[in-house]
C-alpha positions in Angstrom: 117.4 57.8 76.1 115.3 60.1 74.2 114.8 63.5 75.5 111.3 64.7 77.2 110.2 67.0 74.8 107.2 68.6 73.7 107.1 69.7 70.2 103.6 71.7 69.9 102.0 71.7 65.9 102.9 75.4 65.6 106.5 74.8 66.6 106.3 71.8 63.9 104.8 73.8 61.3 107.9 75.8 60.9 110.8 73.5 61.3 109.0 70.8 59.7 108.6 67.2 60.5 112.0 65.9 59.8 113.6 68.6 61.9 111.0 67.9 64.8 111.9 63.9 64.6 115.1 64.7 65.2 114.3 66.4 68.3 112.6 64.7 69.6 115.3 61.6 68.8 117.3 63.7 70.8 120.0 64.4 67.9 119.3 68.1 67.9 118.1 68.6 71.5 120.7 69.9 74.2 120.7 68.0 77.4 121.2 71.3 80.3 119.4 74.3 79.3 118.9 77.9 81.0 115.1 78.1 80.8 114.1 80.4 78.4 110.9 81.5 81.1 112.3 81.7 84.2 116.0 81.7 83.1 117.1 78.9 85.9 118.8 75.4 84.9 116.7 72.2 83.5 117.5 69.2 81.6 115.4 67.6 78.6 117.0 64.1 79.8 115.2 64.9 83.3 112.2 66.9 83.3 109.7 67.4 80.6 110.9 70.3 78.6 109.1 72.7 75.6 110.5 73.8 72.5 110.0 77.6 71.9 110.4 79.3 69.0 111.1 82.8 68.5 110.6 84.1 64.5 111.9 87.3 63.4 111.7 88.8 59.6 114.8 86.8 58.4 115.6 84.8 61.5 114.5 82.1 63.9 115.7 80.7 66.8 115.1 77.7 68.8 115.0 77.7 72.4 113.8 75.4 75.5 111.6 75.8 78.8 110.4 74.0 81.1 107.4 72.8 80.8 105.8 73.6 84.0 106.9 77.3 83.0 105.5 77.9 79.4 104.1 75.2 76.6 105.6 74.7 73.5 104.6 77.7 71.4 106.3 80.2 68.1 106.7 83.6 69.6 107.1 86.6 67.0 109.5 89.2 68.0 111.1 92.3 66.0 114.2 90.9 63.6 116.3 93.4 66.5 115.1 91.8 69.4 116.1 88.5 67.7 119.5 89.5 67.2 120.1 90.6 70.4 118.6 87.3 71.6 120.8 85.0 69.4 124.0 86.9 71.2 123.0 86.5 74.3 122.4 83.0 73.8 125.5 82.2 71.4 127.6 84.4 74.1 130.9 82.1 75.8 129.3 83.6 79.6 126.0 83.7 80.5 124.9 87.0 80.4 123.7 88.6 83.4 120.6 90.0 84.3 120.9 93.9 84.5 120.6 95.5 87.6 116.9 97.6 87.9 116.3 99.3 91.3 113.4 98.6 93.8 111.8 95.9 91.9 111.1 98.1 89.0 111.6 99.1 86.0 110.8 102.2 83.2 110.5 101.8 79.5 111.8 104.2 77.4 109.3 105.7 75.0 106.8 102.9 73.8 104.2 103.2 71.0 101.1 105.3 70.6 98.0 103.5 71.7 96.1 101.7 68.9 93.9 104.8 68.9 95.7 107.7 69.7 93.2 110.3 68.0 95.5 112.8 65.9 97.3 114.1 69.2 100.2 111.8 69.6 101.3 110.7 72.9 104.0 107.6 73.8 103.3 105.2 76.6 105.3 105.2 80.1 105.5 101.5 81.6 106.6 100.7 85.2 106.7 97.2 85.9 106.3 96.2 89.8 104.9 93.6 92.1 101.6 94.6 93.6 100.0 92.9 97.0 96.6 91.3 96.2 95.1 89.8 99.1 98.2 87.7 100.4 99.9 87.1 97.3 102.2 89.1 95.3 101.0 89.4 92.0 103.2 90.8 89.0 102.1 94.7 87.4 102.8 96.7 84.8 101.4 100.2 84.7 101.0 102.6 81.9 100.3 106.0 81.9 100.5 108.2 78.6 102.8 111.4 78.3 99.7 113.4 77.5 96.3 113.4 76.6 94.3 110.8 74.5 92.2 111.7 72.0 89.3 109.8 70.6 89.7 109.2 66.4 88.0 112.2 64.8 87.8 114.3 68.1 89.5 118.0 67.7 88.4 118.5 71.6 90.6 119.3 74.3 89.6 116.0 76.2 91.6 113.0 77.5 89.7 109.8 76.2 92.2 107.3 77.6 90.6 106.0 79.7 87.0 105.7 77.9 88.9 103.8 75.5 90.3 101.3 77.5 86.9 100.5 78.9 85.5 100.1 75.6 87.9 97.7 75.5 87.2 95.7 78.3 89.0 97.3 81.0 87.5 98.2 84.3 87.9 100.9 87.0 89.4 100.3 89.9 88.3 101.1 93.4 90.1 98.8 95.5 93.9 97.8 94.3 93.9 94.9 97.3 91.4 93.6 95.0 92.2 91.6 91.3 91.4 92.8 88.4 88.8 91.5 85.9 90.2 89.3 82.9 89.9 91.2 79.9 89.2 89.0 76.4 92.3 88.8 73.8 94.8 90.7 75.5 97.5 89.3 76.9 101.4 90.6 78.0 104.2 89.3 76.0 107.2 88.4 77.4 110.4 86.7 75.7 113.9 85.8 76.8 112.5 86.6 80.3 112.0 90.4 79.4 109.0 92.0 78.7 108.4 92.9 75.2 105.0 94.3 74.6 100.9 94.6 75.5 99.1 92.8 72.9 95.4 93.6 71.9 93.5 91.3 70.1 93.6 90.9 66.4 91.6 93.5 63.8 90.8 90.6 61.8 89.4 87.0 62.5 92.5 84.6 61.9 95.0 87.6 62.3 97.5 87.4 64.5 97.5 89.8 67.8 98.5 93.6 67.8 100.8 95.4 70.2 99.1 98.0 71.6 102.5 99.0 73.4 105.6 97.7 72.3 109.3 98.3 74.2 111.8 99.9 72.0 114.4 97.7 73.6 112.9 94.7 75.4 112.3 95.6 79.0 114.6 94.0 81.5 112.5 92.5 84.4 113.3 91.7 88.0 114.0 87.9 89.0 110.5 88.5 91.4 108.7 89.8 88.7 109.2 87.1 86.3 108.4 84.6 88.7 105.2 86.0 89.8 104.0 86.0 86.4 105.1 83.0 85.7 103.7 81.6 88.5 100.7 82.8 88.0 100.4 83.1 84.3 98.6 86.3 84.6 100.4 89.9 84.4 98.1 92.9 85.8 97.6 95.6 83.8 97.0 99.3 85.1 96.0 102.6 83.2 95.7 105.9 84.4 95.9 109.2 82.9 98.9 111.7 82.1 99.9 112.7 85.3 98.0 110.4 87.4 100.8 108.0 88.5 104.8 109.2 87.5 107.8 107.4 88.1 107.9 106.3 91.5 111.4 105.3 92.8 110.4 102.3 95.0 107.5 99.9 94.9 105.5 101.2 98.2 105.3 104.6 96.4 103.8 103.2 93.3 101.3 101.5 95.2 100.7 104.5 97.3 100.1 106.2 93.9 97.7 103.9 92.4 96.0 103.7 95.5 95.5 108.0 95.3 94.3 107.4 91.6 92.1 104.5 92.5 90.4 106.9 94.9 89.9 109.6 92.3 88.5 107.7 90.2 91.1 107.9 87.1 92.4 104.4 87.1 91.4 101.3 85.3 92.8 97.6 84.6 92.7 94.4 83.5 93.8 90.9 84.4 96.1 89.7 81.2 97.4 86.3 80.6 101.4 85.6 80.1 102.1 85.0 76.7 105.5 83.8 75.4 108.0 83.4 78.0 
């Protein structure tokens, strides 16, 4: 019986017909799977199932998801994070999620924003499950190491957050409340880890820009990944240096956004889930 797959155009595109015939004869198609989304078991022969494609510089690899998760789609990720993908996958154990305390997680030093100013400053990312009305919705908050300056300015002023609101982003005065979507960005995810903030493209028909990219992709919390993917929707929180820090446990972040919310220095966004 031939597998339930979906093989979306893009995904065709780049393996080409014959390779997607096959596939979707079932010749090249696995049966059991780990779900490249929300890393639990499915079976093409069962459920209907999407090919995902994840493109490097040299390398490409072809993985599946169910469909309910993700659609069938190409993902572009750093030749690195590839590699460390193809090992996990071509490893004789599955590999197992690595521990992250109290439902959160810190990135190491990400990019500058897409307009730093000439003062340079990394982004901090905590990722965490926020309470919105009765459901929990998944977070990710950034907060520079110092101040923002706008391009051209010599001035000691932080323009982080004027920026963001150029962009679309909106302040925040009540984090029980949700965001407003915010057009062209989205939150890239792959391999269930979080990868990087995308803003939209500089060019009509270009591709999408990270605005904050993980140096090593961000290892996410089984709760986490399944709010967002439930949801298809990631919220996106910005405050200035100093305004938030690393909270230790969830309650504390929200406590923190909350004190930010209420001075006025925090903005966001709604973003969808791209990728997986």
């Amino acid at each position: 019986m031939p597998p339930y797959l979906d093989v979306s155009d893009a995904v065709r595109a780049e393996i080409g017909d014959e390779e997607a015939e096959r596939l979707l004869a079932g010749e090249n198609a696995p049966g059991p799977y780990d779900c490249t989304s929300c890393r639990t078991p499915g079976n093409t022969h069962q459920e209907r199932t999407s090919t995902v494609l994840f493109v490097g510089e040299e390398t490409a690899v072809l993985a599946f998801a169910h469909a309910a998760c993700i659609p069938s789609q190409v993902v572009t990720v750093s030749e690195d994070q590839l590699q460390g993908a193809v090992r996990t996958i071509t490893a004789t154990e599955p590999q197992q999620p690595q521990p992250v305390p109290a439902q959160q997680t810190h990135a190491p030093a990400g990019h500058t924003p897409a307009e730093p100013g000439p003062r340079q400053a990394v982004l901090g990312v905590t990722c965490g499950q926020v309470l919105i009305g009765d459901s929990l919705q998944a977070a990710v908050v950034v907060e520079p190491t110092g101040p923002i300056a706008r391009p051209g300015s010599d001035g000691p002023g932080d323009d982080f957050l004027p920026l963001l609101i150029e962009q679309g982003f909106m302040p925040v005065t009540d984090v029980s409340r949700q965001p407003s979507p915010v057009t062209g960005w989205s939150v890239l995810m792959a391999m269930g880890q979080l990868h990087a903030i995308l803003q939209p493209p500089t060019a009509p028909g270009s591709q999408p820009v990270a605005w904050w990219q993980a140096h090593q992709p961000l290892v996410v919390t089984d709760g986490w990944r399944q709010a967002a993917s439930r949801h298809h929707t990631v919220m996106v929180y910005a405050a200035p240096a100093g305004s938030i820090g690393q909270q230790p446990r969830e309650d504390l972040l929200r406590d923190a956004l909350e004190k930010a919310a209420a001075g006025g220095v925090l903005v966001a966004a709604a973003m969808p889930l791209a990728g997986t």
